[in-house]
Every structure is written in structure tokens, then in C-alpha cells.
C-alpha positions in Angstrom: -15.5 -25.0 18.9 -16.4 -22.4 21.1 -12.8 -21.5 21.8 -12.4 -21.0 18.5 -15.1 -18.7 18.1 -14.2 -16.3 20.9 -10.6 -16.2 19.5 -11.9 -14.9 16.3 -13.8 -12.4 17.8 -11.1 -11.2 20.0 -9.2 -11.2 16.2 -12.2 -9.2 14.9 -12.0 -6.9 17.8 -8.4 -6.1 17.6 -8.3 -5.8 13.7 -11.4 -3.1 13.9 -9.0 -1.5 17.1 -6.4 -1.0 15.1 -8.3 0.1 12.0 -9.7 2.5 14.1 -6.4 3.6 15.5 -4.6 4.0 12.2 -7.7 6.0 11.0 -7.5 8.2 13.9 -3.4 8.7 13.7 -4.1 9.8 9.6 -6.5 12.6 10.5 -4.0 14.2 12.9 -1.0 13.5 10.5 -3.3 15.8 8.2 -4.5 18.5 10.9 -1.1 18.8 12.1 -2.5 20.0 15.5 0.8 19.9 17.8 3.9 21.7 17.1 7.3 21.8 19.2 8.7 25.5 19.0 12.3 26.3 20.4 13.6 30.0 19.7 17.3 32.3 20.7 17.5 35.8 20.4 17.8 38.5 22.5 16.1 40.9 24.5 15.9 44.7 25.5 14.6 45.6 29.6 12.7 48.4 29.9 14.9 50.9 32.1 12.3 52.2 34.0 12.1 48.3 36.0 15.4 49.2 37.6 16.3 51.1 40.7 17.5 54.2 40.4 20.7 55.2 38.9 21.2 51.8 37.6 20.7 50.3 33.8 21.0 47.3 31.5 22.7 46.9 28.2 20.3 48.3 25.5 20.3 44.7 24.0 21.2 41.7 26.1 21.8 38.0 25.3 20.7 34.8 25.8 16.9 34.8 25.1 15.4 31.3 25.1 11.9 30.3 24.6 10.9 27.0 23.9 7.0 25.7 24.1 4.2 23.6 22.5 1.0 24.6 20.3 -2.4 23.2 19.9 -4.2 24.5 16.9 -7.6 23.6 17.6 -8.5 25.1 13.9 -6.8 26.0 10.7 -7.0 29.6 12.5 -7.5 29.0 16.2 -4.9 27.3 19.1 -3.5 27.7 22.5 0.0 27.6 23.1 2.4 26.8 26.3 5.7 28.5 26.3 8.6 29.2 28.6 10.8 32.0 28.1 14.4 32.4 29.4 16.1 36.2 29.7 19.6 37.0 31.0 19.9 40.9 31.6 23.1 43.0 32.1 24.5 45.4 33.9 26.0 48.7 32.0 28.6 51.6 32.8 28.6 51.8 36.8 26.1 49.1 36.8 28.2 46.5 35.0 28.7 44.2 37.9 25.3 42.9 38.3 23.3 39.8 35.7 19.5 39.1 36.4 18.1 35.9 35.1 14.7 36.6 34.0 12.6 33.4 33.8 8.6 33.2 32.2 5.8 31.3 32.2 3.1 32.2 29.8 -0.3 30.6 28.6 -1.5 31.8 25.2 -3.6 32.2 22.5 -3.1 31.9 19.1 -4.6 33.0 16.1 -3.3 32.7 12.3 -3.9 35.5 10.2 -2.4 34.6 6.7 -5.4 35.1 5.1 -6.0 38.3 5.8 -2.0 39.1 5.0 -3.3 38.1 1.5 0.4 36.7 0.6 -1.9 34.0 -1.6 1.5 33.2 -3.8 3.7 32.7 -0.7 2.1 29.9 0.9 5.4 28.6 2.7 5.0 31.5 4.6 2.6 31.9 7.5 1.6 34.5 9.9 0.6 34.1 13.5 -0.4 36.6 16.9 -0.2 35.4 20.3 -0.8 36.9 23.5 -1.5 35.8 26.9 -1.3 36.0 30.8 1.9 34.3 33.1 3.9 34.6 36.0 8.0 36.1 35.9 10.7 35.1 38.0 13.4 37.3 38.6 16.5 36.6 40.0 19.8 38.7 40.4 23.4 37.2 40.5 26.5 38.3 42.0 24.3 40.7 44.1 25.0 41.2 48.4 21.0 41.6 48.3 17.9 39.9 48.6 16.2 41.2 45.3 14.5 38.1 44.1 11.0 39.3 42.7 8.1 37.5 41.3 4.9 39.0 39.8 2.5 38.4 36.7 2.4 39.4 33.4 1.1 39.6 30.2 2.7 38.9 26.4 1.4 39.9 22.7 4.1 39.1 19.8 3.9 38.1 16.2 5.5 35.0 14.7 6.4 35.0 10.9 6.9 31.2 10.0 8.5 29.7 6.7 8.2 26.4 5.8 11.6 24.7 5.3 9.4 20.8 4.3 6.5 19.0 5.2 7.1 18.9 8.9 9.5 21.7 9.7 9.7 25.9 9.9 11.5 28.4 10.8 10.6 31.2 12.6 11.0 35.3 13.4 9.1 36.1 16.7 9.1 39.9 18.3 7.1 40.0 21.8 6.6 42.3 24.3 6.2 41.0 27.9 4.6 43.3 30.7 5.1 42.9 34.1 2.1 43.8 36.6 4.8 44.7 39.7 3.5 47.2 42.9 6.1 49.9 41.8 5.0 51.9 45.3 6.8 49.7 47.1 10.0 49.6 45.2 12.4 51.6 46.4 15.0 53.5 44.4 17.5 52.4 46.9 21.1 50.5 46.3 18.7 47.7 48.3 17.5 47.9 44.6 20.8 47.2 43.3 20.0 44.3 40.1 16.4 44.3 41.2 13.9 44.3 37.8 10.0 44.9 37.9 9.6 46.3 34.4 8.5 45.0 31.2 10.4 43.4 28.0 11.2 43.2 24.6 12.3 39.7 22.7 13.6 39.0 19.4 13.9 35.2 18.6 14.6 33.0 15.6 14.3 29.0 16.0 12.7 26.2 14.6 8.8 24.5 14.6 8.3 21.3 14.3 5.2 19.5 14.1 4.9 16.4 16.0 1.4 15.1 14.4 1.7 15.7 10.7 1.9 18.1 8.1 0.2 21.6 8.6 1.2 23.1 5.0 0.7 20.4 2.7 -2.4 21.6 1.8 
């Protein structure tokens, strides 16, 4: 009898568990709190980050970002991101490529409301700006011009809702890079050597992995 009795309350146990669970999993299907973004573009290098006498294309392909966001509120989240640039040489620069590779931890905040767009409401608006770390590294370069230094983004995201779980999205972001520019030298040592800042242009898709953030 009592073996019976402690297998109904392990049964009891379980069945509130998994009440619990499934309760839990609906409230964050609602909130929609995590999102998957990945985004391709291009970018545009600031000319002052190179060496003298040297320059990059005015616009330069791949960009790739790709990252994951929290919203902790309807208005309020964090967001994780990594960012992949490819920069090229122009004119008598043409032989060198730079990969520039980010890491950036941000904030977000969604302003939509105060866009006012109150008959649009498959599209959303969202700022985000935050502090990371660049890695820079030349190719087909006879020098030792790898570079590393921290820096700082702000972009805007527009977002339209293609169905309940999925978006696309327009981003423009401006990356700048905190580099010691006293001790760079405007030398051919500098030759496919960046310390300057960026600007990104990306389209890709959101996805939310917890639920539906526009079904409201």
C-alpha cells in the first residue's frame, strides 16, 4: 500500500512539473524574448585608418554579422553580435585584402512608438549601440600588420515582419575604433594595416527562437 502511495505522489509531482513547465514555455512563446539575427551587406573604411598613400575601395564586400537578442521588455534588450568585414585595396593599393573581424556587446532599445507608424505595425524600429574589441588582419601582405584594439558601434535596424516568427531586416552601423594613431606610422611597414573606423549596410533575416514578438 505504501508503494502505491509514493508512486502516486511521484505521479502528482511530475504532472504539476510539467504543468509548470508547459506554463512557463507559453509565457516565453508570447514574450518572444530571444531572436537569431544573421545579416550581408557591405561596408565603407574610413581612409584616414590607412597608411599613407594607400586606400580601399569606397564600398567593399562581404559584410557578415550574425548575433542573438534578449529583449528583456517590449522596449528594452541586450544583444551579442559578431561582425565580419573584408576590405580592399584600390588603384596602386589594389594588391592588398584586410579581414576585419568584431566583437560587440549591445544595447537595445525599440522605438516604434515614438516613430508613430501606428497603421504599420509589421514594421518595427530598433537602435543599438555598444562597446567590443576588432581584429584586423591583412592578407597577401610581406608584413606583420595584424592590429587589435576596442571599439564602439551605434546603428539602426528597420525590421518587417514577413509571419509570426520571422523578419527581415535593414541595419546601417557605424563602428569606431579606439587605435593609438601616434604610433602608427605612415610607412610602407603600414602597407594593408587599418586602425580606422567603419560603415555597414546589411540586410538579413530575424528569427525568433521563443515565440511570437508581433502577434500582439
Amino acid at each position: 500500500m505504501s508503494s502505491i502511495l509514493k508512486q502516486q505522489k511521484y505521479l502528482t509531482v511530475l504532472v504539476i512539473f510539467l504543468f509548470l513547465c508547459s506554463t512557463h514555455g507559453s509565457a516565453q512563446i508570447e514574450e518572444d524574448v530571444l531572436r537569431f539575427e544573421l545579416g550581408i551587406g557591405l561596408n565603407q573604411a574610413s581612409e584616414s585608418g590607412f597608411a599613407e598613400s594607400f586606400t580601399s575601395k569606397g564600398l567593399n564586400l562581404p559584410t557578415i554579422n550574425v548575433g542573438a537578442q534578449y529583449m528583456f521588455t517590449e522596449e528594452l534588450g541586450a544583444k551579442f553580435d559578431l561582425g565580419f568585414n573584408r576590405l580592399k585595396g584600390e588603384g596602386s593599393s589594389s594588391d592588398f585584402k584586410i579581414n576585419y573581424t568584431r566583437l560587440n556587446l549591445q544595447g537595445v532599445y525599440d522605438y516604434t512608438d515614438i516613430v508613430g507608424l501606428v497603421n504599420v505595425k509589421k514594421l518595427k524600429f530598433q537602435v543599438h549601440a555598444g562597446p567590443g574589441f576588432s581584429f584586423v588582419r591583412p592578407l597577401n601582405t610581406p608584413y606583420d600588420t595584424d592590429q587589435n584594439y576596442f571599439n564602439a558601434i551605434i546603428g539602426t535596424e528597420i525590421l518587417y515582419r514577413l509571419n509570426g516568427n520571422s523578419s527581415v531586416f535593414f541595419d546601417v552601423s557605424y563602428i569606431h575604433g579606439f587605435t593609438d594613431v601616434e604610433t602608427y606610422s605612415p610607412t610602407s611597414a603600414g602597407f594593408g594595416a587599418f586602425n580606422g573606423s567603419i560603415l555597414t549596410f546589411t540586410v538579413g533575416i530575424s528569427l525568433s527562437l521563443s515565440g511570437c514578438y508581433y502577434c500582439n
